[in-house]
N, C-alpha and C positions, 0 to 999 in steps of 0.2 A: 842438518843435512850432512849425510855422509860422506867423504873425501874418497873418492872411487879413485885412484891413482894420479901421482906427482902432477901431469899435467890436465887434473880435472879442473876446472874453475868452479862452475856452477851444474846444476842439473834441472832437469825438466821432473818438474810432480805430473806422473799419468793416470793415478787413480788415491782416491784419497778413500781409504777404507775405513775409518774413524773421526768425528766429529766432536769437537764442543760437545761436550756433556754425555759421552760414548762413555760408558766403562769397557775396560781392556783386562787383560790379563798379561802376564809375564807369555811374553813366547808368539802373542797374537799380532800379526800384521797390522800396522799402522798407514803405508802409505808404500804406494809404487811409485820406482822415477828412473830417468834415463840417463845415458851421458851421451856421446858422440857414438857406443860402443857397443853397450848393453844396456837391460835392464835389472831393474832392482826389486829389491821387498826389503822394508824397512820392517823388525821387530820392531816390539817393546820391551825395552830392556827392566819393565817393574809394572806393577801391577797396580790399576788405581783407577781416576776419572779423567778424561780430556779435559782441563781447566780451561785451555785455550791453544787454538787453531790458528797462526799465522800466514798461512796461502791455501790456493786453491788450486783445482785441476790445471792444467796449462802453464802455474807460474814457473817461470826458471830462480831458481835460489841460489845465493851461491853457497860454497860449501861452508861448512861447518857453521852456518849460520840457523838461527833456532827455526823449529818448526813445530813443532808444540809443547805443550807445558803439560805432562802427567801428576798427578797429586790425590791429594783427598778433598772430598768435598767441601768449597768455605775455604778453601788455605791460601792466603794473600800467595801471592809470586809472583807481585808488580814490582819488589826490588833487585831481585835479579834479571827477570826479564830487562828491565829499564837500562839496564848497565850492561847486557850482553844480546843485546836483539838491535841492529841496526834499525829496523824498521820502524819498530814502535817508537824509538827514542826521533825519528823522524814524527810521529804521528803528532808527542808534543812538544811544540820547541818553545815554549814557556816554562817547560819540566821543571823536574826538582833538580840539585845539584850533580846529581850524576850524571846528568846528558851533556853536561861542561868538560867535566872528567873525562867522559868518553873519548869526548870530540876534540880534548886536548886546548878547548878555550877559557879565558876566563872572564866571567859574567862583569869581571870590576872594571875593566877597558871601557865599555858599551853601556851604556842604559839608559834606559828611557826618560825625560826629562820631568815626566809626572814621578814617574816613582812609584809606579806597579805597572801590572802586567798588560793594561790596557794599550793596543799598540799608537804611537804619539802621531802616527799619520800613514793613511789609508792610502796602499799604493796606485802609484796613476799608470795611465799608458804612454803618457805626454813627456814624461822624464826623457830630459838630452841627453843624446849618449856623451857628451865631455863633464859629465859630473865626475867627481873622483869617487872611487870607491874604495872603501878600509879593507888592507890586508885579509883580516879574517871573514870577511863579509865576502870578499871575490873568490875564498876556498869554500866560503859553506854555497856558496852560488850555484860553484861547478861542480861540487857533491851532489847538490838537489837538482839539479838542470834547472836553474832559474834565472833569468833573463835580466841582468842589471838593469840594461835602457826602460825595464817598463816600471821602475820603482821610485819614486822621489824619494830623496834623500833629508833626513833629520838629524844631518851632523852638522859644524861648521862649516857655512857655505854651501849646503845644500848635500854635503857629503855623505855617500850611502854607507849605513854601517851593520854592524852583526846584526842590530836589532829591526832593522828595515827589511831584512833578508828573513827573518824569522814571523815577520808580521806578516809579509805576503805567503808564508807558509802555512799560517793559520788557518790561513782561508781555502787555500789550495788542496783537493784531497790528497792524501798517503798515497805513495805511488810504488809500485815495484821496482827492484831494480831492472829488469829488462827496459821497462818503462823509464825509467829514468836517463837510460844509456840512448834511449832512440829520442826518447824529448833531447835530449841535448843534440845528439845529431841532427835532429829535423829542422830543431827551432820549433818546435810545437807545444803542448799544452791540456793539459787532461779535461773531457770532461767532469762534472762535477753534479753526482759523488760520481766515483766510479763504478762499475760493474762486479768487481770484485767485496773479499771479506771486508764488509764494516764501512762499504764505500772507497775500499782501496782502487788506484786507479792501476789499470792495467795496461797493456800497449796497445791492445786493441781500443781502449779507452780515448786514446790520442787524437786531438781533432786534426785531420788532413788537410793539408793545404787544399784551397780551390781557385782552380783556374778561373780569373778574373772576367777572362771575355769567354768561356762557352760554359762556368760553372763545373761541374764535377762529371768528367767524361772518361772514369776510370771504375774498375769496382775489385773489391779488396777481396781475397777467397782465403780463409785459412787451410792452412798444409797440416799433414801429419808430424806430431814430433820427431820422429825417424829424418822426414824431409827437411824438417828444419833443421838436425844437426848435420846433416851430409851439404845441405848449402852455408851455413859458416864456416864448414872443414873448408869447403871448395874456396871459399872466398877467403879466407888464414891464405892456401896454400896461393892462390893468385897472388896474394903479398906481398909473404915473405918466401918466393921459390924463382929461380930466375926464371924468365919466358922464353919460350921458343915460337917462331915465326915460323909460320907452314906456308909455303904458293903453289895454290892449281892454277893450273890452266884450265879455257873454256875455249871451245867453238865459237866465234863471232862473227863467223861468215851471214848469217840470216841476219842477225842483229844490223849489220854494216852495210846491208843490201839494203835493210829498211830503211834505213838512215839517207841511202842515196835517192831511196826513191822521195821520200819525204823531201828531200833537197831541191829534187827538178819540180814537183810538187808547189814549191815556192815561189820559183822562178818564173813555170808557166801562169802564177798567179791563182793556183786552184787551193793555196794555205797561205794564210796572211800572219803566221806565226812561224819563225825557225824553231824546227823541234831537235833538238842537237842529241847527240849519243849521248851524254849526260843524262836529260831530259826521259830517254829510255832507260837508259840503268836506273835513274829513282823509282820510275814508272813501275818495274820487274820485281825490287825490291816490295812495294807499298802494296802488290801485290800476293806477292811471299807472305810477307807479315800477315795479310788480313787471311789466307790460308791457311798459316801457323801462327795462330795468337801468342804459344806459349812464350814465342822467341821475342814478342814485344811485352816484356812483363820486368816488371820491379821485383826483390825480393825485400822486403820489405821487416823482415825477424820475427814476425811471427805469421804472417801471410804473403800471400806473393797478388800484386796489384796489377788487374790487367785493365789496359788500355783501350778504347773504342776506338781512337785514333790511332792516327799514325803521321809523328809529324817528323 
């Protein structure tokens, strides 16, 4: 993926114009993407066959990270990929010794007390959060958005380590990184596979929390890419930009009449409830909202979640 200027991070893929097993030519478009700013047309810098495809329409990438592999038909290019593609080096984390390299660890600290690759215990949901967890096992955690408390540990004393963090990765599909950034923020967890290339899981992927007592009383709408980079600008600049406080005023003469007549209302005994000018401002509000749904809505990174309630 392309580096579209110092402050680009990542980009959005909008059209994938080539596939797995496409033959291309030198000059022919591969793939359109976005940033905050503009849009793109990615060439092909050589002429050959799509060996492999690593995201799809919607995924955000970040830059300079691989997006597909051109070659000739038949040509191994699992050893560079492996050692310069984040993702896949996530896909195995039993890998061969390059994914150690990468990741700056080393396999001799950790291992399995069988002595191959079969993982030495199946993670639980039950694990106490006062287990300890090993240095490198709490970094590859929070690389993969992975949840310590829900792993038992197979170290001394129950201690979670590199390899209890790679076993529960086994089993968990590939995830993107947008995916990854919002599982950790949420606290949440991919379906499985996912929706995306090869079962990768996506953000849309992510199971939502649900409201315990009315169940799921929300509904998720995807937005344009356009809209989704003009609300992370918005929310960067909420950040880091200092705020300024704005005061209207309002008419409350009607509002305040209401309130008094509601008051003798009480008194002569015709409301058996004080409805206080509080009670009206919620009241005005919950009204608003159910008029303008927009304003009662999550933004959520790659959709924006609206609410049936209003609480």
């Amino acid at each position: 993926m392309p580096k579209q200027g110092q402050s680009v991070e990542s980009c959005i893929v909008t059209v994938l114009k080539k596939k797995t097993g496409d033959k291309v030519t030198k000059g022919e478009v591969l793939f359109s993407y976005e940033t905050d700013k503009a849009s793109f047309e990615e060439e092909s810098p050589t002429e050959g066959v799509v060996l492999a495809c690593f995201h799809e329409e919607g995924d955000e990438v970040p830059v300079l990270e691989s997006m597909m592999v051109i070659g000739q038909p038949g040509e191994d290019y699992s050893s560079p990929v492996t050692g310069s593609h984040p993702a896949d080096r996530s896909a195995d984390p039993a890998g061969p010794a390059a994914l150690d390299e990468a990741t700056g660890n080393d396999k001799a600290g950790e291992v399995n007390p069988a002595g191959d690759e079969t993982p030495a215990r199946a993670p639980s949901a039950s694990a106490s959060p006062a287990q300890f967890v090993s240095p490198r096992a709490r970094k590859l955690a929070e690389k993969e958005a992975v949840d310590v408390s829900r792993l038992a540990g197979t170290g001394a004393n129950g201690r979670i380590t590199e390899h209890d963090v790679r076993a529960f990765l086994m089993d968990r599909p590939r995830m993107t990184p947008l995916a990854k950034k919002l599982a950790a923020e949420r606290g949440t967890q991919p379906h499985a596979p996912g929706s995306g290339l090869a079962g990768t899981a996506r953000a849309a992927d992510l199971a939502a929390p649900v409201n315990t007592i009315r169940g799921i009383d929300y509904e998720d709408r995807k937005i344009s890419n356009i809209r989704k980079l003009i609300a992370r600008s918005m929310h960067a600049s909420l950040q880091n930009s200092a705020q300024l406080t704005h005061h209207l005023g309002a008419d409350a003469r009607r509002i305040l009449d209401l309130r008094k007549k509601a008051k003798v209302a009480l008194e002569e005994g015709r409301l058996t409830v004080n409805i206080t000018l509080n009670d009206m401002v919620c009241f005005a509000v919950v009204k608003a909202l159910k008029k303008y749904p927009n304003v009662n809505t999550h933004f959520m990174g790659d959709s924006v979640r609206y609410f049936a309630r209003v609480l």
